[in-house]
C-alpha positions in Angstrom: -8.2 -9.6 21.8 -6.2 -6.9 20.1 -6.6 -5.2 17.3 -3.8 -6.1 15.3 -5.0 -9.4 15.8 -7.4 -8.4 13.2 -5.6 -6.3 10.9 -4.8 -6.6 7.4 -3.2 -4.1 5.6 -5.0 -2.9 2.8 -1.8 -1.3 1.2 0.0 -4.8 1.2 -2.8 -5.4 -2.2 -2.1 -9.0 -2.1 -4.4 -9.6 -4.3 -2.9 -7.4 -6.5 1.0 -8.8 -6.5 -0.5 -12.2 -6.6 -2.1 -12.2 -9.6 0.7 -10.2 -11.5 3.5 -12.8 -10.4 0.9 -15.0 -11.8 1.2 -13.7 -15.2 4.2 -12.2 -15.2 3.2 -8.8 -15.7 3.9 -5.3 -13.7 0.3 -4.6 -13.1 -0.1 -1.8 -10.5 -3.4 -0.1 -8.9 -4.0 3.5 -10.2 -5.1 5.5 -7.5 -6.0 8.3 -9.9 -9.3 10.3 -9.5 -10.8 7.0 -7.4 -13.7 9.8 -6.2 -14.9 10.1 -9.7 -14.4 6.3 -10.7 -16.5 5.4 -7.3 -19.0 7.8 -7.9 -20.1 6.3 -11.0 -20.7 3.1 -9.3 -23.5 4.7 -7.8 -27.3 5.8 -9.7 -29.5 8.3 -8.4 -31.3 5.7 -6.5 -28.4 5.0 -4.6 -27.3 8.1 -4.0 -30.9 9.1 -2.1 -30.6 5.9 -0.3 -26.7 6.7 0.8 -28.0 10.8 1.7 -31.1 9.4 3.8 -28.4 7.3 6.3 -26.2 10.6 6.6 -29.2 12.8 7.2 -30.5 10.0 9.6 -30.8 11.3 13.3 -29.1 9.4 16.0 -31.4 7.0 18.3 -32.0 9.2 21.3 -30.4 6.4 24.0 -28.6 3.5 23.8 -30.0 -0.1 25.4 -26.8 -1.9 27.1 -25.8 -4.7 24.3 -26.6 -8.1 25.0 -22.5 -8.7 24.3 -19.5 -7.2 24.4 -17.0 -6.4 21.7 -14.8 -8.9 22.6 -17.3 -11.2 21.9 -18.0 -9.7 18.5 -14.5 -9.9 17.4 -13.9 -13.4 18.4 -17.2 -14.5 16.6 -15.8 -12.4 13.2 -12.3 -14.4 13.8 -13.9 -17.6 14.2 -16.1 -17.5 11.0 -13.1 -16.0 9.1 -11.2 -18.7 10.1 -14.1 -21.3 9.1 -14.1 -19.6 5.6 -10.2 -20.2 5.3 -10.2 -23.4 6.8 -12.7 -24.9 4.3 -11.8 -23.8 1.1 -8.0 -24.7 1.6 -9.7 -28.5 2.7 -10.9 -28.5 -0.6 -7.7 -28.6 -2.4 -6.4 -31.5 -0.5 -6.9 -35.4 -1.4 -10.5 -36.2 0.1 -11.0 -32.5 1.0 -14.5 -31.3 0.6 -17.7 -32.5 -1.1 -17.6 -34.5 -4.3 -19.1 -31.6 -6.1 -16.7 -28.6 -4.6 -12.9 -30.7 -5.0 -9.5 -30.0 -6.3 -9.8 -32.1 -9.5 -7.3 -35.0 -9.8 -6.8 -38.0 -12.9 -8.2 -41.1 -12.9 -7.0 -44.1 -14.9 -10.0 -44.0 -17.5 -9.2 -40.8 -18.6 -7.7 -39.8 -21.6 -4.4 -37.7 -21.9 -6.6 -35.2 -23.3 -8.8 -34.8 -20.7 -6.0 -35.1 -18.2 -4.3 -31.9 -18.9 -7.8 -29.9 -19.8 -8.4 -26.9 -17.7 -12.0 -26.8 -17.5 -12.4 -29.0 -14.4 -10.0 -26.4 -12.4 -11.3 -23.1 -13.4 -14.8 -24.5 -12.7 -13.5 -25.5 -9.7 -12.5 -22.5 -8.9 -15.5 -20.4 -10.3 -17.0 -23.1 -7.2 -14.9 -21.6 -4.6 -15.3 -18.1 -5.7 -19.4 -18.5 -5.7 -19.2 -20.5 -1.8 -16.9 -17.8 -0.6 -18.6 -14.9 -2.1 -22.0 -15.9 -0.2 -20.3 -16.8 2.8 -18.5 -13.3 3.1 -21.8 -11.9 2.2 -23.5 -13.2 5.2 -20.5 -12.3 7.4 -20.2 -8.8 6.4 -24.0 -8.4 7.6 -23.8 -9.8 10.6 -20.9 -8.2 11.0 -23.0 -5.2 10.4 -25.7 -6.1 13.4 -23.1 -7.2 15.6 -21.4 -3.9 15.6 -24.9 -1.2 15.6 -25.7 -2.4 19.1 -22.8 -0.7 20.5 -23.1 2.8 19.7 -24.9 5.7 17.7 -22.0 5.9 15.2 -21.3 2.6 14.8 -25.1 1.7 14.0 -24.8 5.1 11.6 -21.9 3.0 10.3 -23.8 -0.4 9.7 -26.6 1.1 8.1 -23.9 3.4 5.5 -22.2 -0.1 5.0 -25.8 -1.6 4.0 -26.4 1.2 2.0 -23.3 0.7 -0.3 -23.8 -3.7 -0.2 -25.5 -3.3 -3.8 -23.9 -0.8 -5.6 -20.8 -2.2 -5.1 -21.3 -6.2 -5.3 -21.9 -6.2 -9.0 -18.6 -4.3 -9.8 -16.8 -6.3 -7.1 -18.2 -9.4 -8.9 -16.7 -8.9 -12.4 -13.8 -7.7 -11.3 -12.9 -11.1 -9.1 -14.5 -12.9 -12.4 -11.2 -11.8 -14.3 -9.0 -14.0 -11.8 -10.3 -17.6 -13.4 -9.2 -16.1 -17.2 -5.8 -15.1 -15.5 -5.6 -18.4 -14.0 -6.3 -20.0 -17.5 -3.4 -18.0 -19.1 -1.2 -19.3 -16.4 -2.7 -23.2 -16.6 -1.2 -22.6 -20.2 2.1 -21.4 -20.0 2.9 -24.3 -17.2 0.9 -26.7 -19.9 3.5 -25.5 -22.7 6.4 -25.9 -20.7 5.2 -29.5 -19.2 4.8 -30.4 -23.2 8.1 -29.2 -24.1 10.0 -31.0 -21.1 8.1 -34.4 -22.1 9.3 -34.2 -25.6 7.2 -36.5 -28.1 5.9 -38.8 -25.5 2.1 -38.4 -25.0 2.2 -38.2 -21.2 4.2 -38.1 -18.6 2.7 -39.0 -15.1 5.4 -38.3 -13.0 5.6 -34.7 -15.2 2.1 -33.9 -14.8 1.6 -34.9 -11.3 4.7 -31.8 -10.7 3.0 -29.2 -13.4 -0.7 -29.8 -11.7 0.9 -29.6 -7.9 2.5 -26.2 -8.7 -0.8 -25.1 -10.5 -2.5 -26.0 -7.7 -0.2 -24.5 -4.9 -0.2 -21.2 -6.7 -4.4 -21.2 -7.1 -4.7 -21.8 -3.3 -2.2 -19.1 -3.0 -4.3 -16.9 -5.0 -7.5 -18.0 -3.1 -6.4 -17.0 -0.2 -5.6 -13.4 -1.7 -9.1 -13.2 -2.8 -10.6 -14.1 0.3 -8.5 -11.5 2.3 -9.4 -8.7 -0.1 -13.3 -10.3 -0.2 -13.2 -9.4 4.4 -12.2 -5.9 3.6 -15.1 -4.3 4.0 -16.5 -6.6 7.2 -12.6 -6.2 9.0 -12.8 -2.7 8.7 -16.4 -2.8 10.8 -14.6 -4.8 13.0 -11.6 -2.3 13.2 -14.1 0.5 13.8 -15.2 -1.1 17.0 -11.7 0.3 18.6 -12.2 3.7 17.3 -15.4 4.3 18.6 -14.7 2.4 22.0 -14.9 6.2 24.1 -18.8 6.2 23.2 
């Protein structure tokens, strides 16, 4: 196993390009005084808490790990590629639970309800909510998969702990703002599957086209979101190679 097997490239912000092409808007990151917008993520509570792991002293000896960090990667790889694995299932016909499915028209529904985009942002707001708590448990076992190794690297896990709260509530409302840019995109591809059909009510054959794009490009956009959502747990991973001489 190699790093690069591993990598993602945090400058690529896929995320990023993916929801502007979504919208059809330039939207770039500002990297402009980050230090003082992170800091106010952070209360004085958190900041004691965040002191108290830097000013912790490094365990005295290290106990030979039970595994090796080979076996830590591939056991990261394998539940990324669980998390990956299922939520693309869901979008396909028959993929998933009945609760947590790509939403598709039945013959007693109404044109109306047909072209609503309730069911698919709620879907989505599903995926969001699985993958969140999934990612969650990943990054800390991530985190006690990695202490065992070294002093660093368990100075590491615990400094990763540390920032798990402050940051998950900002992280939260900033992925919320994807379903609300995927609404303003379910309209614009509604407007333009209206205009094409003319003044018929519905166009099957039209719809089935409009919903298959909509749903390529939210897959598209999940997968974005999970990549950026295994930042934080890749880069513990990562740091397993840079502190391999310990």
């Amino acid at each position: 196993m190699t790093q690069a097997q591993t990598q993602i490239s945090a400058n690529s912000s896929r995320l990023v390009r993916s929801l502007a092409e979504l919208v059809g808007t330039g939207a770039a990151v500002s990297h402009k005084h980050f230090t003082e917008r992170l800091g106010q993520l952070f209360d004085l509570p958190d900041s004691i808490r965040l002191s108290a792991v830097h000013e912790r002293a490094p365990a005295a000896a290290f106990a030979p790990p039970a595994t090796s960090r080979e076996a830590a990667k591939e056991e990261f790889l394998r539940a990324r590629a669980s998390i990956v694995s299922s939520a693309l299932g869901r979008f396909t016909p028959g993929g998933g639970s009945l609760r947590l499915r790509f939403p598709v028209a039945t013959a007693d529904m109404t044109p109306e309800e047909i072209v609503a985009p309730e069911p698919y942002l709620a879907f989505y707001a599903a995926q969001q909510r699985d993958i969140d708590f999934r990612i969650r448990n990943l990054q800390a076992a991530t985190r006690d998969a990695i202490a065992v190794f070294s002093p660093g690297l368990a100075r590491l896990a615990a400094l990763d702990a540390a920032l798990a709260d402050p940051l998950a509530a900002p992280a939260r409302r900033l992925f919320a703002a994807v379903p609300r840019l995927l609404q303003r995109r379910f309209g614009i591809l509604l407007e333009d599957y209206r205009r094409e059909i003319g003044d018929r009510v519905h166009s099957p054959d039209r719809w089935d086209k409009t919903i298959g794009q909509f749903r390529d490009e939210m897959r598209g956009l999940l997968l974005a979101e999970i990549e950026t959502r295994l930042l934080p747990a890749l880069g513990l991973i990562e740091a397993l190679d840079e502190h391999q001489g310990e």
